[in-house]
Backbone as a ProteinNet text record, in pm:
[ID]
protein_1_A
[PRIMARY]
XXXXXXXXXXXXXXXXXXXXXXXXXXXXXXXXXXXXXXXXXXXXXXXXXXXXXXXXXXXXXXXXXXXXXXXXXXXXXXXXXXXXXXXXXXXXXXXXXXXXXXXXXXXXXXXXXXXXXXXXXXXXXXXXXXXXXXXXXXXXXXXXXXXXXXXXXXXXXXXXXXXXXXXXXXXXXXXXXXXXXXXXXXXXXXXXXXXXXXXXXXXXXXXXXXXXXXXXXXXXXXXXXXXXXXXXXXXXXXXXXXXXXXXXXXXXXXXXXXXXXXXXXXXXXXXXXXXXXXXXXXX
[TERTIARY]
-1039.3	-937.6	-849.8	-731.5	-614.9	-634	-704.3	-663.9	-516.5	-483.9	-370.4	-363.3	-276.7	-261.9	-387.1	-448.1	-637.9	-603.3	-564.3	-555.9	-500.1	-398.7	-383.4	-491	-517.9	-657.8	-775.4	-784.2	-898.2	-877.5	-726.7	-675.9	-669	-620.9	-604.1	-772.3	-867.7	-1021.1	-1084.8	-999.7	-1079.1	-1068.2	-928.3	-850.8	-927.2	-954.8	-1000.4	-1153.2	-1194	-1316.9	-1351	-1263.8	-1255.8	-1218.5	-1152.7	-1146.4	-1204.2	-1370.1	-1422.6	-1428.2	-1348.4	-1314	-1453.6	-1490.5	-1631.8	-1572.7	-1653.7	-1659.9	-1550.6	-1483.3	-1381.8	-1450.6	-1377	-1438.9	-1393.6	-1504.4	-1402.5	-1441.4	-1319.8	-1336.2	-1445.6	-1512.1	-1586.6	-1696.3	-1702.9	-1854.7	-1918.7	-2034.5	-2083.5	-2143	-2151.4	-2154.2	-2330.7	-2380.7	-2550.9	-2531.1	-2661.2	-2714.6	-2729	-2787.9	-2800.7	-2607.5	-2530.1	-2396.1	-2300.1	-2379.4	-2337.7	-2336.6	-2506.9	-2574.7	-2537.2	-2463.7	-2423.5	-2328.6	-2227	-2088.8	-2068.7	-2134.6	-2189.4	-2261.1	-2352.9	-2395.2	-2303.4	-2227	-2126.2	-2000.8	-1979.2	-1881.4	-1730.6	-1690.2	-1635.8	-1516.4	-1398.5	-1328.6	-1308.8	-1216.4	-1242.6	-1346.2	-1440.9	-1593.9	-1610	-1623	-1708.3	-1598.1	-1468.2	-1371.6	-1374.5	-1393	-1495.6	-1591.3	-1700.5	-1818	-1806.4	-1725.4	-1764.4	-1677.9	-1576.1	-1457	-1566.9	-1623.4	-1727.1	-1842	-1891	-2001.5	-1961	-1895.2	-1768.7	-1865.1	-1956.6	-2027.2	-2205.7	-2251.1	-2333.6	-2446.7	-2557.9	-2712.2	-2750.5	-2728.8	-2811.1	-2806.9	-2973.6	-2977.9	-2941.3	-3048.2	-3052.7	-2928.6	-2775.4	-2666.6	-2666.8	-2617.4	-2548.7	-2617.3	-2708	-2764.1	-2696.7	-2663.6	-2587.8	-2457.7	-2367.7	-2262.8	-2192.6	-2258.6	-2251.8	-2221.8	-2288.6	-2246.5	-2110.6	-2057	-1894.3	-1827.2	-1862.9	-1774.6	-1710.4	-1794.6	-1697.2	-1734	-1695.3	-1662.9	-1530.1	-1499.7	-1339.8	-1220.9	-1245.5	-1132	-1124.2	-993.3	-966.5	-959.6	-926.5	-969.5	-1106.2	-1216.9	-1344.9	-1382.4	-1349.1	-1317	-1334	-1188.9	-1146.2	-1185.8	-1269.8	-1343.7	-1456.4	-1540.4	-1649.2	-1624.4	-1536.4	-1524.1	-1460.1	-1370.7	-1374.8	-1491.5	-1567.1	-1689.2	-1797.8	-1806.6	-1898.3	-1838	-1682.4	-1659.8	-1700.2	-1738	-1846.1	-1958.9	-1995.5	-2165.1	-2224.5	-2311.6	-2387.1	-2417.6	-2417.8	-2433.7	-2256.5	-2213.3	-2073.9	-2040.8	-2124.8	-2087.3	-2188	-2257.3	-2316.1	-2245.8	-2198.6	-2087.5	-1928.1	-1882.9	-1771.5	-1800	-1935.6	-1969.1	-2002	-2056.7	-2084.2	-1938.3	-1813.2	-1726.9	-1609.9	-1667	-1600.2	-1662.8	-1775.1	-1806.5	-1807.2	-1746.4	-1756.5	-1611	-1485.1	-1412	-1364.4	-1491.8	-1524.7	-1589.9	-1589.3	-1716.3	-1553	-1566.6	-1471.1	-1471.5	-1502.2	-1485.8	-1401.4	-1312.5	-1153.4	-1152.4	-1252.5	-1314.4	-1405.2	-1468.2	-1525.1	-1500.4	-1372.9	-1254.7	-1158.2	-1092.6	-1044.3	-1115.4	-1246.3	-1310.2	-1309.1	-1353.1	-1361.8	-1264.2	-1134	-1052.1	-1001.8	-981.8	-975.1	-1101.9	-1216.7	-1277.7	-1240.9	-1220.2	-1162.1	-1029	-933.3	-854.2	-831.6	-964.4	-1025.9	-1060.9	-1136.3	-1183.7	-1087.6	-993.1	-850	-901.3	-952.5	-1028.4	-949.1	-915.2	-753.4	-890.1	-1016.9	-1082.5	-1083.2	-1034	-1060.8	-929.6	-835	-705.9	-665.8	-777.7	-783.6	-805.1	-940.8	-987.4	-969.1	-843.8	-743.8	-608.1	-599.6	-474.3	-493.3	-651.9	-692.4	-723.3	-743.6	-780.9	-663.3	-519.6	-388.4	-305.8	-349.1	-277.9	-406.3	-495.2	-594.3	-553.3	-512.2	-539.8	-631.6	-731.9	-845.8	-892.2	-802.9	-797.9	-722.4	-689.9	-628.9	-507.9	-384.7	-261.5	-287.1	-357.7	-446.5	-513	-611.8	-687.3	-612.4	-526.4	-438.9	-351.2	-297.8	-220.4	-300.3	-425.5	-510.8	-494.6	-546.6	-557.3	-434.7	-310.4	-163.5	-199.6	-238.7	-241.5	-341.1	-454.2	-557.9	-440.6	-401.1	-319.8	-217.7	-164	-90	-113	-248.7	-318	-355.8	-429.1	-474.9	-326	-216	-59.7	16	-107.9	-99.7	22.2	72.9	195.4	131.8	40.4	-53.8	-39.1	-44	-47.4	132.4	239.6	330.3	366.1	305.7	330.3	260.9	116.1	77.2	131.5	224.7	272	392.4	481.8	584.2	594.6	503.1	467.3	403.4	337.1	350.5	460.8	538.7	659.7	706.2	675.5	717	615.1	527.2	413.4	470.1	451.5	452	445.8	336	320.5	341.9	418.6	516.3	424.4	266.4	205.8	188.3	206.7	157.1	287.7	394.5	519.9	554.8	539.7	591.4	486.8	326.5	198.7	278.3	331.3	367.6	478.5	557.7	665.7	655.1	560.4	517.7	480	335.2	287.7	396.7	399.9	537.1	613.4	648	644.1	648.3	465.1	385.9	381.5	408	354.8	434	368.9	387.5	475.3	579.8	715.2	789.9	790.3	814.7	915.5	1061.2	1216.8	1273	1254.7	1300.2	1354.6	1430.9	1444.5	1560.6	1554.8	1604.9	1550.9	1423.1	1295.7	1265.5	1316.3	1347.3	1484.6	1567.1	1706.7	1676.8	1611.1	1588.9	1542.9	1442.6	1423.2	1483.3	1582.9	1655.4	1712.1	1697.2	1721.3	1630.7	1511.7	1370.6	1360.1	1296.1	1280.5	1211.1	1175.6	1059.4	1120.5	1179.4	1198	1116.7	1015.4	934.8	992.2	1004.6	972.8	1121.6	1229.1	1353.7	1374.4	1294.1	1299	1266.3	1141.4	1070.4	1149.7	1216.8	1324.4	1393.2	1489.7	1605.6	1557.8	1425.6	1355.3	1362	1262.4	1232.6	1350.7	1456.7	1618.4	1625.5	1637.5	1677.6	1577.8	1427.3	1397.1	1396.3	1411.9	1428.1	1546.4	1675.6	1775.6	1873.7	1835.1	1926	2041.3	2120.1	2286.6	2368.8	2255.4	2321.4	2355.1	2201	2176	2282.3	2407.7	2466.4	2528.7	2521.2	2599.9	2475.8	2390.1	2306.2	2269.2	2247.3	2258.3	2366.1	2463.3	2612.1	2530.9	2504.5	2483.3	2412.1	2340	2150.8	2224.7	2325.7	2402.4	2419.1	2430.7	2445.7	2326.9	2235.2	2109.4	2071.4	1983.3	1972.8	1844.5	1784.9	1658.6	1714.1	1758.5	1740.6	1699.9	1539.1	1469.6	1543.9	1583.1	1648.1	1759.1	1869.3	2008	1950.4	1894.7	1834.1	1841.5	1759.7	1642	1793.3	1902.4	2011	2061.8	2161.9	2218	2128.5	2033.6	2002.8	1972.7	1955.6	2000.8	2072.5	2166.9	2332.2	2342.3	2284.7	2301.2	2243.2	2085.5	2023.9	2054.5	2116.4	2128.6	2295.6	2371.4	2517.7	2629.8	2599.7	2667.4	2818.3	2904.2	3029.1	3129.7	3196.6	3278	3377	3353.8	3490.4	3368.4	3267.2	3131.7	3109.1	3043.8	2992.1	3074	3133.2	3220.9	3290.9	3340.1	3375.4	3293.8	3173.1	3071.3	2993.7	2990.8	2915.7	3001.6	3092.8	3184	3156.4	3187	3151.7	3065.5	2927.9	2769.2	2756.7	2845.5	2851.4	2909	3043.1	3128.7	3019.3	3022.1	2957.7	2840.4	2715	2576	2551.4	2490.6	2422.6	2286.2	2218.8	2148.5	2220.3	2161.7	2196.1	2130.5	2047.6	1970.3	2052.3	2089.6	2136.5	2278.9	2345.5	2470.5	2440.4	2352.7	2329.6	2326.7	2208.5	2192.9	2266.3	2393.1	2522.7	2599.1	2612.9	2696.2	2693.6	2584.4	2529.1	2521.6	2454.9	2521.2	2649.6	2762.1	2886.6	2929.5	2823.3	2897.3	2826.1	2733.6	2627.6	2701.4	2807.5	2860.2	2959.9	2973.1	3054.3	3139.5	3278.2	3396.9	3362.3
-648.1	-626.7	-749	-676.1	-821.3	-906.7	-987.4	-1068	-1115.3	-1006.5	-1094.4	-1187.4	-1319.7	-1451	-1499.9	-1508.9	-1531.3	-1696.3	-1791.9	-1872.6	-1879.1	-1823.8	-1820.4	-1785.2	-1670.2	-1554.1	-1698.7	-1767	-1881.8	-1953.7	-2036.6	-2126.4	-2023.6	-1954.9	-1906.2	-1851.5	-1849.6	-1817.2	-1972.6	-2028	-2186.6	-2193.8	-2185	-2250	-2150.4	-2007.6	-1939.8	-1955	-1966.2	-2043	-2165.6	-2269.7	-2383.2	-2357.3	-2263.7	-2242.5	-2113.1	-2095.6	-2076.7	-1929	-1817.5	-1739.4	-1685	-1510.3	-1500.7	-1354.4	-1310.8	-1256.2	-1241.8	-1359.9	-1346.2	-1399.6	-1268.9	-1290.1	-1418.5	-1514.8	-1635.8	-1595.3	-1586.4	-1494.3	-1605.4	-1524.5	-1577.4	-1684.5	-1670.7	-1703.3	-1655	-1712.7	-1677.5	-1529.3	-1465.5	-1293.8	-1319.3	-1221.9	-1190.6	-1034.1	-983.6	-839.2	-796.7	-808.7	-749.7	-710.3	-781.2	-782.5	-648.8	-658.7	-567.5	-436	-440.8	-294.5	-230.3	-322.7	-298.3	-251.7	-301.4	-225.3	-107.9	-103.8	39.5	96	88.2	196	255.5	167.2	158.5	280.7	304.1	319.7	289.6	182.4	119.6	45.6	59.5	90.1	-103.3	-112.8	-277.8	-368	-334.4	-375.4	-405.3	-293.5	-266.6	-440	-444.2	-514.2	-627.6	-661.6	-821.2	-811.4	-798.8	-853.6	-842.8	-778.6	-748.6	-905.9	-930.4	-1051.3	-1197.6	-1166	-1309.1	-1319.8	-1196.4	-1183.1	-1231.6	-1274.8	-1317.1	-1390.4	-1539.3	-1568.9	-1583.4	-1464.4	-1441.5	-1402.3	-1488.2	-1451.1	-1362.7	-1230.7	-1114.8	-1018	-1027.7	-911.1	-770.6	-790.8	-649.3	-580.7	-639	-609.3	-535.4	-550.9	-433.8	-291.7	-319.2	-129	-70.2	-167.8	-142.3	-80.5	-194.7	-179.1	-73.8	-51.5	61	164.6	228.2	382.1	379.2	258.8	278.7	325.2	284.8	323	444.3	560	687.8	720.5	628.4	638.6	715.6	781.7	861.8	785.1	666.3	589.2	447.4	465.9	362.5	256.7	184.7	49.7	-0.1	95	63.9	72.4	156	158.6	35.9	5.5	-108.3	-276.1	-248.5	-339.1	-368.3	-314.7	-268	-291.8	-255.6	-311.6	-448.3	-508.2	-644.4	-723.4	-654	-753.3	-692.4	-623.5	-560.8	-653.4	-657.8	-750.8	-907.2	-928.6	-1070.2	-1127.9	-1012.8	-1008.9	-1005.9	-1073.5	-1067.6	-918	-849.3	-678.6	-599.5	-679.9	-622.9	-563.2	-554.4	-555.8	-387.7	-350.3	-231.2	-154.5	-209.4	-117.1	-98.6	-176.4	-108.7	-38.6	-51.4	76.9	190.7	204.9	347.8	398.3	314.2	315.2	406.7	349.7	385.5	522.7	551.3	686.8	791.7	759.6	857.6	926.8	816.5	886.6	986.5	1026	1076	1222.1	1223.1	1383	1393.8	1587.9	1679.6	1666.1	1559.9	1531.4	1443.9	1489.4	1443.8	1357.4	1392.1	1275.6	1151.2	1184.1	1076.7	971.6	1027.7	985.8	859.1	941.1	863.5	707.1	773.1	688.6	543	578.7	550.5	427.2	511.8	428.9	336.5	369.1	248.3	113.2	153	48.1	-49.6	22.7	-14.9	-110.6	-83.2	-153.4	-275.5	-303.9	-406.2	-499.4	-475.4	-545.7	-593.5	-557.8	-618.6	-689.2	-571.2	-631.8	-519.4	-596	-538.3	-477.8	-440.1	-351.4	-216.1	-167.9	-75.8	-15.5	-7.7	-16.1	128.8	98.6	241.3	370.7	371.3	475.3	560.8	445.9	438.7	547.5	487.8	582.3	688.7	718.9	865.1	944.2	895.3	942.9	1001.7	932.5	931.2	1038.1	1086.4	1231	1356	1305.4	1436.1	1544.9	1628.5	1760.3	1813.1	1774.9	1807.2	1764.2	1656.7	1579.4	1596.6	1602.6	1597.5	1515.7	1554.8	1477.4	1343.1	1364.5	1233.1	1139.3	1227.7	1132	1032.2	1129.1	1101.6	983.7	974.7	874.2	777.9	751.9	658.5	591.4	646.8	572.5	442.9	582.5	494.4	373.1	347.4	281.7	163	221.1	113.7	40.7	141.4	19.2	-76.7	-18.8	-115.4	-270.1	-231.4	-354.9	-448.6	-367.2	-442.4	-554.7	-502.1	-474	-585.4	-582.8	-641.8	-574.1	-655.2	-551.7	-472.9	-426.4	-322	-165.2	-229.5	-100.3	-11	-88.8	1.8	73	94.2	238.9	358.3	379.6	452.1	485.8	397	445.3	488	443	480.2	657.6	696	824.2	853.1	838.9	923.1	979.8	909.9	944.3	1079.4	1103.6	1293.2	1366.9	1355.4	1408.4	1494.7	1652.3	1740.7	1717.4	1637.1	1605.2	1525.4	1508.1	1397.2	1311.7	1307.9	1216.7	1108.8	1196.7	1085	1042.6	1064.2	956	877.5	935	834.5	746.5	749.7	603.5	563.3	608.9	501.1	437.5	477.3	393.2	305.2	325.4	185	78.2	103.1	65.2	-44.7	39.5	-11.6	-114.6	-147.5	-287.6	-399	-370.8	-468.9	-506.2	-457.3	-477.6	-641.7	-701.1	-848.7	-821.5	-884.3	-857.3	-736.9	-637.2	-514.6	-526.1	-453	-509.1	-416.8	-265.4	-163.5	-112.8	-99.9	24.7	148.7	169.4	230.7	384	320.8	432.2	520	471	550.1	636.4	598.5	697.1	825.7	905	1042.7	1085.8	968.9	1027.8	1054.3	973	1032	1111	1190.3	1350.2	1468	1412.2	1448.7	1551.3	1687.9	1735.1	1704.6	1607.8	1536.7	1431.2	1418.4	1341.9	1213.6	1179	1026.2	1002.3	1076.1	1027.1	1041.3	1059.7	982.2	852	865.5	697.9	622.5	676.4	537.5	464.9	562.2	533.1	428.4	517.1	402.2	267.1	281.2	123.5	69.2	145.8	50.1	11.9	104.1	41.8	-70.9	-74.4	-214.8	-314.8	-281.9	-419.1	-467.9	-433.7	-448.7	-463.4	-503.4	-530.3	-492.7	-334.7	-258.7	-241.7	-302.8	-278	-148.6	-139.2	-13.4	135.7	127.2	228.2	277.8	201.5	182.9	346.9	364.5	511.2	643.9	644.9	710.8	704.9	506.9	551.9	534.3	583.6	590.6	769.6	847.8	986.8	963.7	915.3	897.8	918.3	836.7	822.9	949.9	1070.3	1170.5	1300.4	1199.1	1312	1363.1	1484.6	1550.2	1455.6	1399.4	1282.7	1163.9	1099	1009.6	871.5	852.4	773.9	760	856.4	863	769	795.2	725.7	590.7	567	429.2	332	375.8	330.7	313.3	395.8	393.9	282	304.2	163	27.7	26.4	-112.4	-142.8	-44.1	-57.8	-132.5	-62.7	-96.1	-217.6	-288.6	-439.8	-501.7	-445.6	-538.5	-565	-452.8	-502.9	-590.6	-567.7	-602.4	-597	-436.1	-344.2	-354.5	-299.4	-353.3	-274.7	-347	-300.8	-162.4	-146.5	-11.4	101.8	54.5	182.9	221.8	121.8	144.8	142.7	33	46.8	136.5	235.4	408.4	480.8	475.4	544.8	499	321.2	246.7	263.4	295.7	250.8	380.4	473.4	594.5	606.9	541.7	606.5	500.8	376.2	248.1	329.1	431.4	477.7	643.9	690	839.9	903.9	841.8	869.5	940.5	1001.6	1072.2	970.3	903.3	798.2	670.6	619.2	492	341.2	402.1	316	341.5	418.5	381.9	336	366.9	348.3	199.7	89.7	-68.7	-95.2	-25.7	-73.4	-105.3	9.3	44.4	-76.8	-126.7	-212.2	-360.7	-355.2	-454.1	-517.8	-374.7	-374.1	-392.9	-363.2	-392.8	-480.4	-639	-732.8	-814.6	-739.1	-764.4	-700.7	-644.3	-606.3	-727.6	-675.3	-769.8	-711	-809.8	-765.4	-708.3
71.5	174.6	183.1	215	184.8	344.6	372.9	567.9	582.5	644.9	664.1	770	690.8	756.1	870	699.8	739.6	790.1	711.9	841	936.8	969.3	1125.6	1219.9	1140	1208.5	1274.5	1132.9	1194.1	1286.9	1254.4	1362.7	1522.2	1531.6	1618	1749	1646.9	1683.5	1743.6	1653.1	1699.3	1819.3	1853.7	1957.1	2078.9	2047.1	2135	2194.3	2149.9	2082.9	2206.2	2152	2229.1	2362.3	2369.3	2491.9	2584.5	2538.8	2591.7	2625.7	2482	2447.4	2410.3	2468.1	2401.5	2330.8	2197.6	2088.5	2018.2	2004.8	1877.8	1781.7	1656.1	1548.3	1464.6	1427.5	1329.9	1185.6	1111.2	998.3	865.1	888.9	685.7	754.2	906.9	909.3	1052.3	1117.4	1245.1	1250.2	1102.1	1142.6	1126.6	1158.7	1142.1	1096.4	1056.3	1037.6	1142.7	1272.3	1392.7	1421.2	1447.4	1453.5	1382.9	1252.9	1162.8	1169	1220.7	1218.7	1375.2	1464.1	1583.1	1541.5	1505.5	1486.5	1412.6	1296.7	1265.2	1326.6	1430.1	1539.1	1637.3	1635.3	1741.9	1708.1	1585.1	1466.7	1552.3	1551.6	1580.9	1464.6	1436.8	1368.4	1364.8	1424.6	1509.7	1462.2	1535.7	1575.5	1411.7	1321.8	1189.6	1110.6	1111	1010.8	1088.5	1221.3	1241.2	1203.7	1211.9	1185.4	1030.5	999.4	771.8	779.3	857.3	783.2	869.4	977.6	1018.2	923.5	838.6	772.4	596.2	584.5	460.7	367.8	446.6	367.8	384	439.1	518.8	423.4	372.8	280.4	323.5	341.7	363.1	226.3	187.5	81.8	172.3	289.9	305.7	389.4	403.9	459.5	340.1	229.7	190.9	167.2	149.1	183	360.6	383.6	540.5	505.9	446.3	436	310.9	213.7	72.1	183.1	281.2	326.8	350.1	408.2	463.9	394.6	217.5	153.2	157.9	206.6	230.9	353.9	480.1	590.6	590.8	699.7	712.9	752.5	801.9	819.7	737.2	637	579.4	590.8	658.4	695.1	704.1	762.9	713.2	589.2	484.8	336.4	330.9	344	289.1	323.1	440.9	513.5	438	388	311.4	178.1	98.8	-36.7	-44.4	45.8	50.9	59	153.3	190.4	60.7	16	-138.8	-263.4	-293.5	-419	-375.2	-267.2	-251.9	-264	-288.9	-284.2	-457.1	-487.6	-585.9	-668	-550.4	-647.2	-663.9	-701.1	-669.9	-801.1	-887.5	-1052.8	-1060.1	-970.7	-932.6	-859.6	-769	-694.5	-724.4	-808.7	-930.8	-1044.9	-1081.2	-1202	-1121.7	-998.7	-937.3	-934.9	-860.9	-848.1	-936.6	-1049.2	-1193.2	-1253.7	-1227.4	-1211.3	-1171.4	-1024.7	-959.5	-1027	-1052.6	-1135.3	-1245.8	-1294.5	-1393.8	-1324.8	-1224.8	-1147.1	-1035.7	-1084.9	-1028.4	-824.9	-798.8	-617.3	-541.4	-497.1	-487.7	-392.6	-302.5	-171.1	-215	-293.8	-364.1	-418.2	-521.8	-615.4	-542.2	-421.8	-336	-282.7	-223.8	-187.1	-298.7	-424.7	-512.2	-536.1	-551.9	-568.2	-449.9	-313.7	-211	-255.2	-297	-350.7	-489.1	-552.9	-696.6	-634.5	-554.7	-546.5	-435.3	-381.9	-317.1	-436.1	-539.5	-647	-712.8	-710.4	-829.7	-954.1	-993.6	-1104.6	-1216.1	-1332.5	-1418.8	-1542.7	-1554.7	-1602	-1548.5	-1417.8	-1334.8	-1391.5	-1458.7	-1463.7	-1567.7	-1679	-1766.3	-1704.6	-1623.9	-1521.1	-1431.5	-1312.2	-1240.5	-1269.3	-1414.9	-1484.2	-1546.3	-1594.2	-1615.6	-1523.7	-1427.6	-1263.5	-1200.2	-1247.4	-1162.5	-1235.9	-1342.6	-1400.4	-1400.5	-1358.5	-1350.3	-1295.2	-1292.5	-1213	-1116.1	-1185.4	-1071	-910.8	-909.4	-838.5	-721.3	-584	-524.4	-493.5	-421.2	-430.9	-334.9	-261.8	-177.3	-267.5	-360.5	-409	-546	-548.3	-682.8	-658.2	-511.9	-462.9	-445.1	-371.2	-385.8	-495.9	-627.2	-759.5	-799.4	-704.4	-755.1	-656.4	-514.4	-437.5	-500.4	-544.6	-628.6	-758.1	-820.1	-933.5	-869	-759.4	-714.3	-601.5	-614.7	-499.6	-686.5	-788.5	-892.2	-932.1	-956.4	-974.5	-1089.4	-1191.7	-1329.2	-1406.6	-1474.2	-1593.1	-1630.4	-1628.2	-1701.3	-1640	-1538.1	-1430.7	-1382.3	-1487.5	-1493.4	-1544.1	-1651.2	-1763.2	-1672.9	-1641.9	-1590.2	-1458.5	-1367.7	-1260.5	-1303.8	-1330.1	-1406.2	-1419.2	-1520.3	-1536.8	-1431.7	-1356.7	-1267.3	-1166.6	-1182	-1076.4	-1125.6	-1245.2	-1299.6	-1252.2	-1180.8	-1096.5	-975.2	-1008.4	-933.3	-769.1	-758.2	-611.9	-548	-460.4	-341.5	-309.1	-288.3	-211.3	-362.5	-469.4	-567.1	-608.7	-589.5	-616.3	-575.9	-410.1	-304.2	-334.9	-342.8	-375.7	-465.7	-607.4	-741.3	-674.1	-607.1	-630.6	-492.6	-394.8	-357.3	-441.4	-522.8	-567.9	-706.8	-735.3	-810	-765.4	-674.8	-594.6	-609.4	-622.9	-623	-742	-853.9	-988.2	-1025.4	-1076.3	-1091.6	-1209.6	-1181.8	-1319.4	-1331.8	-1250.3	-1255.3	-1195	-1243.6	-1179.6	-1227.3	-1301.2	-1323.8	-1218.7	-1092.8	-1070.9	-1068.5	-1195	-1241.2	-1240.7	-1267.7	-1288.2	-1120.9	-1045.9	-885.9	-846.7	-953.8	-983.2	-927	-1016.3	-987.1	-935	-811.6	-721	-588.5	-604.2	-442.8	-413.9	-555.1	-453	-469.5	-486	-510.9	-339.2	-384.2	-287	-173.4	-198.5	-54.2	-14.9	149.1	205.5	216.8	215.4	200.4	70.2	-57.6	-154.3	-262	-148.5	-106.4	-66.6	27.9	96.9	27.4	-1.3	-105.2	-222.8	-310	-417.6	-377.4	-226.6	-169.5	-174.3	-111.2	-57.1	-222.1	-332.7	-452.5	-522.7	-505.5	-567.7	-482.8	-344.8	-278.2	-263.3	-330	-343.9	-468.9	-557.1	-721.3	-755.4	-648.3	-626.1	-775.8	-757.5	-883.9	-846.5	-912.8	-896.6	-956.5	-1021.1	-1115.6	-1035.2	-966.4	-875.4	-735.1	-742.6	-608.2	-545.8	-635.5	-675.3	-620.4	-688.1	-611.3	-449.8	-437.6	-301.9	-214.6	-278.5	-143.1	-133.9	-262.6	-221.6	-118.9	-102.5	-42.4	90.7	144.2	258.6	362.4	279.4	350.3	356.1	287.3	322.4	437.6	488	547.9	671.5	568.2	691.9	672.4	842.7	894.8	821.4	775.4	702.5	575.3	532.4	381.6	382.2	489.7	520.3	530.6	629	700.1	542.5	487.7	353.1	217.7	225.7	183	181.2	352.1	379.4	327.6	393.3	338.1	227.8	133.1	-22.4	-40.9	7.5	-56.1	-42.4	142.5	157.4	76.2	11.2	-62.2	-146.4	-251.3	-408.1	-382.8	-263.5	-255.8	-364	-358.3	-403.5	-406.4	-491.5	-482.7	-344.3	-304.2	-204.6	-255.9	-343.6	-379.6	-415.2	-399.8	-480.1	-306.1	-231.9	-118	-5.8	28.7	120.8	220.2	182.7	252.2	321.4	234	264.9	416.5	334.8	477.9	599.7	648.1	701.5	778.6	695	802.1	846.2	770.5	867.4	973.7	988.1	1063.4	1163.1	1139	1251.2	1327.7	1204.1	1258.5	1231.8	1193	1145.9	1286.1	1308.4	1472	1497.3	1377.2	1405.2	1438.5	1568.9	1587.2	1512.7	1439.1	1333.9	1280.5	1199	1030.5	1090.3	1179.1	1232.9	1177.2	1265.8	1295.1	1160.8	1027.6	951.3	854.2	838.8	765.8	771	927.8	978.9	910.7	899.6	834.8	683.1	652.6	490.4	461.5	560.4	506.1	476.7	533.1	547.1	430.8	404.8	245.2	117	116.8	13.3	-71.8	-210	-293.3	-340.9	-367	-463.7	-588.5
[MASK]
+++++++++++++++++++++++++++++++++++++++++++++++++++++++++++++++++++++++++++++++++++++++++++++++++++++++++++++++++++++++++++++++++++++++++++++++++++++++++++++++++++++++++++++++++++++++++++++++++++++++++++++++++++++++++++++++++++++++++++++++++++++++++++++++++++++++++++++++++++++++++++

């Protein structure tokens, strides 16, 4: 699991701490097994992702026969609570080969599961599996997006061919995952490869395009999204405009366009965001 702005998280516990603050969690130590097996009694969503992030460097053999069930707990963040705190542990080289198996057996919940773990491990062996997993059929459009979501937490150059292709994937939940994921990929500055999707019949997976053109700051793309401008969702326009500001698009491509959704969008978001972009545009 990624902590975010784990030291602050600490600094901020100290201070609470010191001042006399009772059960804040201080991350990566202070946790026990009693603690553990509380918050999983408790099932406690919260509760379970302190004590796994205080339990960080915590000698317990017998925690992880505790903590292995979460793995297909129903709420993700305990997932993901659980395979952070599993790629720490000494048996962690057991629980990415179960991992890697389960990929291989027709259970789409499993699979999933599977892969929210796999992509805690960011481990760039998981990466083949991941991508036979992510064109399966058998598989669900959930579980299928997972996989994309696992390559993109792994988010090695490796892992862009297989997302890549997936974006010709029938199903919206698994495009809109690649082309997050896609993102992330370390060196990855194509987006070009999000072109065709903005006028992809699925509204998220509209947006998502707009967003990966404007953070991959494609200039090429400017043109698609002045269309994007007058789509039918809100999110789509929004995700547009600030395209346009990001890549700073030329003033005779964008300009007109911005100007009107600045003057007459029925959203007062994209109205602000337009406004803005205008002043992000180039000769």
């Amino acid at each position: 699991m990624r902590i975010q702005n784990k030291l602050g998280i600490v600094v901020v516990s100290s201070v609470l701490a010191v001042a006399g603050a009772s059960g804040t969690a201080l991350a990566g130590r202070g946790g026990s097994p009693q603690a553990i097996q509380s918050a999983i009694n408790a099932d406690s969503v919260d509760a379970i992702q302190a004590e796994l992030e205080r339990a960080e460097h915590l000698v317990c053999a017998g925690c992880t026969d505790m903590v292995v069930p979460l793995i297909d707990h129903l709420n993700y963040r305990v997932r993901q609570a659980a395979a952070w705190w599993l790629a720490r542990r000494g048996t962690s080289r057991s629980v990415f080969v179960a991992m890697l198996t389960r990929l291989s057996q027709p259970d789409s919940l499993a699979a999933r599961n599977a892969a929210d773990v796999l992509g805690e491990f960011h481990a760039a062996s998981a990466i083949p599996a991941l991508s036979a997993a992510l064109t399966n059929p058998i598989y669900s459009g959930e579980a299928r997006a997972a996989m994309a979501h696992a390559l993109g937490q792994i988010a090695t150059p490796a892992t862009a061919a297989p997302l890549t292709l997936a974006l010709t994937d029938s199903n919206p939940l698994v495009k809109a995952a690649s082309l997050q994921a896609l993102r992330e990929v370390e060196g990855f500055h194509d987006g070009m490869v999000a072109v065709p999707l903005v006028s992809d019949a699925d509204p998220q997976v509209r947006a998502e395009a707009a967003t990966t053109i404007g953070m991959m700051h494609t200039r090429l793309a400017a043109n698609a999204l002045v269309q994007a401008l007058a789509d039918p969702d809100a999110l789509v326009r929004k995700k547009a405009a600030w395209s346009l500001g990001a890549i700073g698009a030329p003033l005779a491509v964008a300009g007109p366009s911005l100007q009107t959704a600045a003057s007459h969008d029925p959203n007062p978001f994209v109205r602000s965001i337009a406004q803005v972009a205008i002043s992000r545009l180039t000769q």
